[in-house]
C-alpha positions in Angstrom: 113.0 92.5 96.2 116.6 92.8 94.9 116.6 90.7 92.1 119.7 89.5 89.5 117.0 88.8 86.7 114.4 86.4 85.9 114.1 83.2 84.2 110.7 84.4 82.3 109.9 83.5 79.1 111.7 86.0 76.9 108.3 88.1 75.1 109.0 87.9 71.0 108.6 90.9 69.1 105.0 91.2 67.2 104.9 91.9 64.1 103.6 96.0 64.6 107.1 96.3 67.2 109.5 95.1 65.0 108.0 97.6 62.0 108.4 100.5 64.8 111.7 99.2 66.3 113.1 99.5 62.5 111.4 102.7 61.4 113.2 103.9 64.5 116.6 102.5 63.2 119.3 105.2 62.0 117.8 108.2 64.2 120.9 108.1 66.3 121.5 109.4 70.0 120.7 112.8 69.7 119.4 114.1 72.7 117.2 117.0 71.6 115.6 119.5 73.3 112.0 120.8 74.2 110.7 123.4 71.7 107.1 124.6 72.7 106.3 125.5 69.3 106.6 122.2 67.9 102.8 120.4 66.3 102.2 117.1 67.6 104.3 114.6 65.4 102.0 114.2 62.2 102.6 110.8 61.6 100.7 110.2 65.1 97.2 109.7 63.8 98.4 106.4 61.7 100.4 105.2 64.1 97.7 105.3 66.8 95.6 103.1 64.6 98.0 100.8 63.9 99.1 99.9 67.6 95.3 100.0 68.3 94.6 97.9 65.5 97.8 94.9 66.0 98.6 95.4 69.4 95.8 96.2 71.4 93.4 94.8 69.3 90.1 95.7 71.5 92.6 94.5 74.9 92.0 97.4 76.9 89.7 98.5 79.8 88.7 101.6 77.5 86.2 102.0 74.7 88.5 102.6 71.1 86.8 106.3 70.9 88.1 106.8 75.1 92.0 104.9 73.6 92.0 107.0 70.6 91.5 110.3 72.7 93.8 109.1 75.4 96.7 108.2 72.8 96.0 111.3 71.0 96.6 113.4 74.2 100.1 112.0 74.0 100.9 112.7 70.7 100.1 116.4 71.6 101.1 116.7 75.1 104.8 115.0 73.8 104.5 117.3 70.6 107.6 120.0 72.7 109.9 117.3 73.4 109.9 115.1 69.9 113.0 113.9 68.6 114.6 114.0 71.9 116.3 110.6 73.1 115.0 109.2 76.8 116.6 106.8 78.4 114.9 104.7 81.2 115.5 101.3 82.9 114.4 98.5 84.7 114.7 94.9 86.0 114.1 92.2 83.4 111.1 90.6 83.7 108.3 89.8 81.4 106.4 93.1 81.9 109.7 94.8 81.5 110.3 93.2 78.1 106.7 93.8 76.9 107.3 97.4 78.0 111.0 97.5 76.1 110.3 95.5 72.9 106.9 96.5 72.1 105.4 100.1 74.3 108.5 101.7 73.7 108.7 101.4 70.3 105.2 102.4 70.0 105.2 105.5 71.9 108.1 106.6 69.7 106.2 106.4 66.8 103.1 108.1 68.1 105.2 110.9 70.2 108.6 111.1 68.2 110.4 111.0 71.5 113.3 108.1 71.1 112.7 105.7 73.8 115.4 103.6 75.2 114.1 101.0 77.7 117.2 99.1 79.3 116.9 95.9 80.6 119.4 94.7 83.5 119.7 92.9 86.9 117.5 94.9 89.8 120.5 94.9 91.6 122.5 96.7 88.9 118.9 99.2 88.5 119.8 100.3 92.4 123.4 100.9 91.6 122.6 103.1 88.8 120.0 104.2 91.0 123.1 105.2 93.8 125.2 106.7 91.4 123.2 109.1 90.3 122.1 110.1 93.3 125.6 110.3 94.7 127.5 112.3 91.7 124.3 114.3 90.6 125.4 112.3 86.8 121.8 112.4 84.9 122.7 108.3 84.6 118.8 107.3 83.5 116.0 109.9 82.6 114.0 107.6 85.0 114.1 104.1 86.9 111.8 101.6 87.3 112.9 100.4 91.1 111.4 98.4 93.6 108.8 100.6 96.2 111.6 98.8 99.2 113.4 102.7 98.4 110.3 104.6 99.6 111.6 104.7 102.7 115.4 106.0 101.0 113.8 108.3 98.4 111.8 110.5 100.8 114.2 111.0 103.2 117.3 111.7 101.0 114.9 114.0 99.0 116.3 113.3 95.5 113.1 111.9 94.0 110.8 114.4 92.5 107.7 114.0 94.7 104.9 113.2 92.3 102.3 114.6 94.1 103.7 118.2 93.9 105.6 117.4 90.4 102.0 117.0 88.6 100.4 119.4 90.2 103.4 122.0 89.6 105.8 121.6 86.7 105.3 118.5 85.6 101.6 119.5 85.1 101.5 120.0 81.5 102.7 116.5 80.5 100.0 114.8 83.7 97.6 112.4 81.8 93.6 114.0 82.9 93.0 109.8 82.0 95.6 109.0 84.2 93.2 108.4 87.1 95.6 107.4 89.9 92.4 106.3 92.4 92.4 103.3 90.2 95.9 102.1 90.8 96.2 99.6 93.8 100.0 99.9 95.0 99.9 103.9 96.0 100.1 103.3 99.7 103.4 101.1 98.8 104.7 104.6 97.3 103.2 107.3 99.5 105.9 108.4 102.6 104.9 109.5 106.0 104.4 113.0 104.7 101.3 111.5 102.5 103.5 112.7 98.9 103.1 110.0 96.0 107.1 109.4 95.3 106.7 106.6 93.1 104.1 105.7 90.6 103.6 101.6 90.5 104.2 99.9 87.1 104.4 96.0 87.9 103.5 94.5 91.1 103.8 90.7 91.9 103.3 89.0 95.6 104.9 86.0 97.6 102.2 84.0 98.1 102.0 79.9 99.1 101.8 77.9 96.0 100.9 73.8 96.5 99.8 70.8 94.0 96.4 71.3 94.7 95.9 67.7 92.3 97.8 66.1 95.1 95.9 67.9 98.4 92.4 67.0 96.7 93.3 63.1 96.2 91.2 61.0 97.8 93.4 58.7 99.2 96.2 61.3 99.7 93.8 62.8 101.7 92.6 60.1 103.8 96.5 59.1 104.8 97.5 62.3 105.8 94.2 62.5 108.0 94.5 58.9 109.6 98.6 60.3 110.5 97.9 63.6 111.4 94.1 63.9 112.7 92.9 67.0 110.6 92.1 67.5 107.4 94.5 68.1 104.6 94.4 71.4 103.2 95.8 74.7 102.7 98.2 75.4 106.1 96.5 78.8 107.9 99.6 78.0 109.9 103.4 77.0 110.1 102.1 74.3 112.6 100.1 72.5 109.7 102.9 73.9 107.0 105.5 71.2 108.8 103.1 68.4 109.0 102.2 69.0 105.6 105.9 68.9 104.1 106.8 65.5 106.7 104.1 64.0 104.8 104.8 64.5 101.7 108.5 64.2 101.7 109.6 60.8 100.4 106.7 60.0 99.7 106.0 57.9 96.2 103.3 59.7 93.2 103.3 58.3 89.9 106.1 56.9 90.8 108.5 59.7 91.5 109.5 60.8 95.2 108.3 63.9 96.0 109.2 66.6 98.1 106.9 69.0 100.5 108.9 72.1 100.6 111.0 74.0 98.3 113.7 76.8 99.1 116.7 77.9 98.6 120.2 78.6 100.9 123.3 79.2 98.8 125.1 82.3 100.5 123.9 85.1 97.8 123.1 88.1 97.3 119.4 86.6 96.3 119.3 84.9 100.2 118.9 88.9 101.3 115.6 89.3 99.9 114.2 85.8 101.2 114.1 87.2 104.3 113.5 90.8 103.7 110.3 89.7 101.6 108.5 90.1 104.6 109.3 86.6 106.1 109.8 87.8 109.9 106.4 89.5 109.7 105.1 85.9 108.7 106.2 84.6 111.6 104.6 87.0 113.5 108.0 89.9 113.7 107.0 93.6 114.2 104.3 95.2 115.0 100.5 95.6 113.6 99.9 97.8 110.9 99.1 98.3 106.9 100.6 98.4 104.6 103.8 98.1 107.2 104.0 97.4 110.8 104.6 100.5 113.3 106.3 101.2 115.2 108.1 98.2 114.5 108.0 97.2 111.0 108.8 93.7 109.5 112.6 94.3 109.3 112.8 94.6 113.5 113.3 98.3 112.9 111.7 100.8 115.3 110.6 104.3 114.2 109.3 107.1 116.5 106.6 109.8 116.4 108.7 111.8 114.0 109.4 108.5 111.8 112.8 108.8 112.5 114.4 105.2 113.3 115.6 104.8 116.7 117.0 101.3 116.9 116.8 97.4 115.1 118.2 95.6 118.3 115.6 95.0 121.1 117.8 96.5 123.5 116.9 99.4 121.8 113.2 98.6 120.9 113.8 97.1 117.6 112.5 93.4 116.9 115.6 92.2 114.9 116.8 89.5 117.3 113.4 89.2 119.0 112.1 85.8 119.5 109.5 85.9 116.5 112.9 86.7 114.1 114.6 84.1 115.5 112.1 81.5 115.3 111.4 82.6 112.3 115.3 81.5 111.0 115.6 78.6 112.7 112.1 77.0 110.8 113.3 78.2 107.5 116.7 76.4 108.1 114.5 72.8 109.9 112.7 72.7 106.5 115.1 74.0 104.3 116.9 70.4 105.2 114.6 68.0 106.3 112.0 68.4 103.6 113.8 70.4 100.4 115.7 68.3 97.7 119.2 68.3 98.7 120.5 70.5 96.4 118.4 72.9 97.6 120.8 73.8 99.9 123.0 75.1 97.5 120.4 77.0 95.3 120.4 81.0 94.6 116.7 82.5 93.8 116.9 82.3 90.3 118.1 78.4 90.4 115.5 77.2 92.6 112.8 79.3 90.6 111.8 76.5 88.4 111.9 73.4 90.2 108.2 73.2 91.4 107.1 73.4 87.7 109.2 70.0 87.4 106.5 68.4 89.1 108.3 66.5 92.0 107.7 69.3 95.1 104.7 69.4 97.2 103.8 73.2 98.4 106.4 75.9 98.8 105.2 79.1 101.0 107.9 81.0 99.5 106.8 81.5 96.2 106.8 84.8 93.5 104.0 85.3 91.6 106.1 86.5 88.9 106.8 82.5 88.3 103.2 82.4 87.1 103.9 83.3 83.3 106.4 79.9 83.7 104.1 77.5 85.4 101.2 77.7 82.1 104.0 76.7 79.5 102.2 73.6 77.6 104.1 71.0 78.1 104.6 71.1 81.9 104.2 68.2 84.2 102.0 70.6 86.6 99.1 71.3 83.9 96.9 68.8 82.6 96.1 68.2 79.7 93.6 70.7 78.5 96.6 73.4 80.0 94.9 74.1 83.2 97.3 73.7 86.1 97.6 70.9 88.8 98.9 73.9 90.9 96.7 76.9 93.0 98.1 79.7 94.9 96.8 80.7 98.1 97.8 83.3 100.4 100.5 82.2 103.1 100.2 80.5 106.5 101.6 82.3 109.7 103.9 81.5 111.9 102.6 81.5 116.2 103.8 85.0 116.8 101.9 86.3 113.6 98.8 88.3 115.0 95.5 88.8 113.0 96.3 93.0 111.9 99.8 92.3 111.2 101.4 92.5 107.4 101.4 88.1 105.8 103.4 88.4 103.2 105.5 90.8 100.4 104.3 92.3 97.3 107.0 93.7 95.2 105.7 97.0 93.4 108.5 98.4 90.4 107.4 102.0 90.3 108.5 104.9 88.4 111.2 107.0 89.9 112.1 110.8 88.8 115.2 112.3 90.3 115.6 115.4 90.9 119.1 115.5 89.2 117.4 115.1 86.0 116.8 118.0 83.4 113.4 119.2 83.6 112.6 118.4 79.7 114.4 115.2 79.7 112.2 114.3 83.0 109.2 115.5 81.5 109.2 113.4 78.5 110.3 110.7 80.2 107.5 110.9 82.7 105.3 110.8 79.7 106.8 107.4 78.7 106.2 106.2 82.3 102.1 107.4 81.5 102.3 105.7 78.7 102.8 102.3 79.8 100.5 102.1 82.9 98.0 104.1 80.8 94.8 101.8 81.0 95.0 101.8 76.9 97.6 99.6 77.3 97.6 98.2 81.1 94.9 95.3 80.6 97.3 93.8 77.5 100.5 94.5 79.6 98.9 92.7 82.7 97.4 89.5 80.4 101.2 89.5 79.3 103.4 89.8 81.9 100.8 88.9 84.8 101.6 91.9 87.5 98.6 93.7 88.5 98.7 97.5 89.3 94.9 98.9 88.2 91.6 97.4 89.7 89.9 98.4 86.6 92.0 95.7 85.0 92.2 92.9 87.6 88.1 93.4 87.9 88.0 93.4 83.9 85.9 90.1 82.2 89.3 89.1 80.1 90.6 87.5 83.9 87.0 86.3 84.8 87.5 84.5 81.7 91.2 83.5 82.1 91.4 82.7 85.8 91.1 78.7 85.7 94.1 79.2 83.9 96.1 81.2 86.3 95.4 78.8 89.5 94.4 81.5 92.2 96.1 84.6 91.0 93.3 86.5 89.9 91.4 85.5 92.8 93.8 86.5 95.4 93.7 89.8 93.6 90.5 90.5 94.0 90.8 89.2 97.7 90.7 91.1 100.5 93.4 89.1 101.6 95.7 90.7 99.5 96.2 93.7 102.0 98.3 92.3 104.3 100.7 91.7 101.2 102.9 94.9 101.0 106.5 95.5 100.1 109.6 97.2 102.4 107.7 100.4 104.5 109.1 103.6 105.2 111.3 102.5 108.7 113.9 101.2 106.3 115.7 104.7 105.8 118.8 103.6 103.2 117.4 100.1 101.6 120.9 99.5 99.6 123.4 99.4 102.2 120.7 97.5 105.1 119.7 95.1 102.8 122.8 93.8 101.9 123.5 92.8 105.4 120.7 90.6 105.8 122.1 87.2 103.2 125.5 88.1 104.8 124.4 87.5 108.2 121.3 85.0 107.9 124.2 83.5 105.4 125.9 82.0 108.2 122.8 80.9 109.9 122.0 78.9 106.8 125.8 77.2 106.6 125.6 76.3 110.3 128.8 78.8 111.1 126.1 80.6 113.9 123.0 80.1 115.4 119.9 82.2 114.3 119.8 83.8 117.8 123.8 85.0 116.7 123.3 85.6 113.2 120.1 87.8 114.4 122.1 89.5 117.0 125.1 90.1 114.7 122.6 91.2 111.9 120.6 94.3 114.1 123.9 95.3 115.3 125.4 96.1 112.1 122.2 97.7 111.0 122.2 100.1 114.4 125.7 100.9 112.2 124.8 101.8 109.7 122.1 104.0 111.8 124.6 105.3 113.9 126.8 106.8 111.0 123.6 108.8 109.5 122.7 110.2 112.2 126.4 111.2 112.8 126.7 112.1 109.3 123.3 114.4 109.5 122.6 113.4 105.6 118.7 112.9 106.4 118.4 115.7 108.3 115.5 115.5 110.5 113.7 112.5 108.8 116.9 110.5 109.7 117.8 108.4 112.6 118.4 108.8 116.1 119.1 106.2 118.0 117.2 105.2 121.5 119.6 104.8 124.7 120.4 100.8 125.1 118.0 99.2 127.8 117.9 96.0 129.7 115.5 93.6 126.5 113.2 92.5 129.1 111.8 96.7 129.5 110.7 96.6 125.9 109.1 92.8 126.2 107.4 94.4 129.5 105.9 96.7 126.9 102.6 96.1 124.5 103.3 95.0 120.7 107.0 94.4 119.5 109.3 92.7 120.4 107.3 89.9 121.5 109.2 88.1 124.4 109.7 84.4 123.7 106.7 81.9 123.9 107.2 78.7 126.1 106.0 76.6 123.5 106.0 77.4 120.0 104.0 74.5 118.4 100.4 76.0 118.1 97.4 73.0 117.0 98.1 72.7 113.2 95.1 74.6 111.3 94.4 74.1 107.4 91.7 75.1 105.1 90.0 73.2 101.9 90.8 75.7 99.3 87.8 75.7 97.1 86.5 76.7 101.0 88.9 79.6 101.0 87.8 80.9 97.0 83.7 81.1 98.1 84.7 83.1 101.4 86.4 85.8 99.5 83.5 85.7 96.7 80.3 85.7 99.1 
């Protein structure tokens, strides 16, 4: 996901980071470099104890003996590159600000390597992120970017591959406690030649959030069952989605008129990643496959045996404009303004982030787990009074191409991101930073903090046993085995900047009624197979890139098995739903 920023809770300073951020003030810019004679920095012992003492404060996975030895390996493993200055970046969300205001400071005062964690737009991470990679410039000492570029990374080659980095070079500053089995997201960060290019430092899904106060009413429930003839409940489909947000829209609670679906459509930048978030693949777009669809993934793009991408139109095997991705528009425009407040219409991501917690919208399937940190601030009219929410999360419903095996949903996964343009030293300690703060010293506080799971250990960990009435479903879908088929952008996508930005131009005018989703589909896989065309022309990818499949008549490749799908004659399937409490014991028996 391309995001412009977040509307979390800005993360205040504690009391240890604000000592470290001013014990680091008046050091200056220097940049330093490596000296293998140096000692570890001999102020490391105290300031061990005191992070483990004020920050940590027993918060970890690990036993203090197993975090004093692990924090003590970085002290010495750090010891060549102290008083160098690292810079590194990342989107701003809560995680992100944990990691800059308080981990950074810390590891500077344990390793003596000056840390400076930037905090911008994701979008402005990925242009920083191009330039360097186009002009060679050593821009960031290392980016935390969305796993959407795996597919960009390995085959422009300007990543240091991880898997070859720590057991070559990059060996001598490789945590042994680093334990990358326990990390959940590697597959999201592994390319088709199996090499780790990305190490996962945040991870968040898109899952279907409702009021579940509301859907376990009694008489709520008895008037949607007397209208529709089922049971009211968690939608397993789109089918019971729809009859779900009629219902609720206009519809009177505690005297307030509710609504029962929440979106956004304001021709942005931010409408891109509503649809590349996996939304086609809910619908049923692509092919089968985890974590991505192949050969068709959930963008419509087809690869081949070699991975190389050979077309995004159906004429040319692709499942851009395919009937699944075109149903799959025109529902999100039907309920976008039939059962969304008005202004929704006019909404970017980041303005139509809070309005569930404002209490008047009924479910929304479209919905970041990163909002989580927002929805528990006392005060809110979805908690009750003792702070538990009125809310759950549960994972999405399908639409009636969707096919059990197919991807249900997006998970975005920051990872850590070496280029190769970067100075060996400066890499090295910054890869140490990156360690650092996924380390599982630190990774249980991080994840209580900022809520974005990357390590079993810690999702399985009593701390969220304890804390999961709070968190309405999170914790539970996490330890799913739902959460699966909830993966971020695969490897098909071979240049994620300049695709994605055609998607909120193109399903743009879809939205504002200027074309029809079959047009704006058609219109949007053409000017991808353009940007296709001119790198395989161009030759930049070399033999990972594309190469385009001669144009056929659509109805050869809907002859064929798996995607494109050709059309259904009727695309209302019998509405299913699902009591939610239901859905919790089946993933816990």
């Amino acid at each position: 996901m391309l995001s412009l920023g977040s509307n979390s809770a800005r993360i205040g300073l504690t009391a240890l980071a604000a000592a470290l951020l001013a014990s680091c003030n008046g050091q200056g810019a220097q940049s330093g470099e490596a000296d293998p004679n140096r000692a570890a920095n001999p102020d490391a012992p105290q300031a061990i104890a005191d992070f483990l003492d004020n920050e940590i404060a027993g918060m970890s996975v690990l036993s203090r003996a197993e975090q004093e030895a692990e924090l003590n390996w970085f002290a010495e493993a750090a010891a060549p590159y102290q008083d160098m200055s690292i810079r590194v970046v990342s989107e701003t969300i809560a995680t992100h600000e944990y990691e800059s205001q308080v981990l950074a400071p810390a590891f500077t005062a344990i390793t003596g390597i000056q840390i400076t964690h930037d905090l911008i737009g994701e979008g402005d991470v990925v242009e920083k992120l191009q330039t360097q990679m186009q002009t060679g410039e050593n821009v960031y000492d290392a980016y935390v970017n969305d796993s959407d570029l795996i597919g960009t990374h390995w085959r422009y080659q300007q990543v240091r591959n991880l898997t070859d980095w720590m057991e070559g070079e990059g060996a001598d500053v490789t945590s042994p406690t680093l334990d990358l089995d326990d990390f959940i997201g590697l597959p999201f960060t592994t390319g088709p030649d199996g090499k780790l290019y990305q190490l996962p430092d945040q991870q968040f899904a898109n899952l279907y959030w409702f009021r579940y106060d509301w859907f376990t009413d009694p008489a709520i429930m008895a008037d949607f069952e007397a209208e529709y003839g089922y049971p009211l409940g968690v939608p397993v489909n789109w089918s019971a989605y729809e009859d779900i947000a009629e219902f609720f829209t206009g519809r009177e609670i505690d005297g307030v008129s509710v609504y029962g679906h929440m979106d956004y459509g304001k021709k942005d930048p931010s409408l891109g990643w509503r649809f590349t978030d996996a939304w086609l693949s809910m619908a049923g777009n692509g092919d089968k496959g985890e974590p991505n669809g192949l050969p068709v993934d959930e963008w419509g793009i087809r690869v081949n045996e070699q991975s190389q991408p050979v077309g995004s139109c159906v004429a040319r095997g692709g499942d851009t404009n395919g009937p699944a991705a075109v149903y799959a528009i025109q529902k999100y425009i039907d309920w976008l303004k039939a059962y969304a407040p008005p202004q929704a219409q006019g909404m970017t991501f980041s303005e139509s982030g809070p309005v569930p917690s404002q209490g008047q919208i009924a479910q929304q399937m479209f919905w970041y787990t990163t909002f989580t940190a927002d929805m528990v601030t006392p005060g809110l009219p979805v908690l009750n009074e003792d702070g538990t929410p009125k809310w759950r999360m549960a994972p999405s419903p399908h639409g009636v191409y969707w096919e059990e095996g197919q991807k249900l949903g997006y998970q975005d996964a920051g990872a850590w991101t070496l280029m190769k343009s970067t100075p060996t030293d400066r890499a090295k300690a910054a890869w140490l930073y990156a360690q650092f703060v996924t380390s599982k010293t630190v990774d249980l506080k991080k994840a209580h903090t900022g809520l974005t799971f990357i390590r079993e250990s810690t999702i399985q960990d009593q701390t969220f046993t304890d804390r999961s009435p709070m968190l309405g479903g999170l914790v539970e879908f996490y330890r799913s085995p739902a959460r699966v088929q909830w993966s971020p952008t695969g490897t098909n996508v071979p240049d994620y900047p300049r695709l994605a930005q055609l998607w909120w131009q193109n399903i743009g005018d879809a939205a504002a009624g200027a074309k029809t989703p079959q047009e704006a589909m058609d219109s949007l896989c053409q000017a991808q197979e353009e940007v296709l065309a001119r790198l395989e022309r161009a030759g930049v990818q070399g033999e990972l890139g594309p190469k385009l499949n001669p144009e056929e008549d659509p109805q050869v490749w809907f002859d064929r098995p798996g995607a494109p799908k050709p059309a259904l004659a009727n695309e209302d399937e019998p509405p299913q739903t699902i009591g939610y409490d239901e859905l919790i014991r089946s993933w816990t028996e």
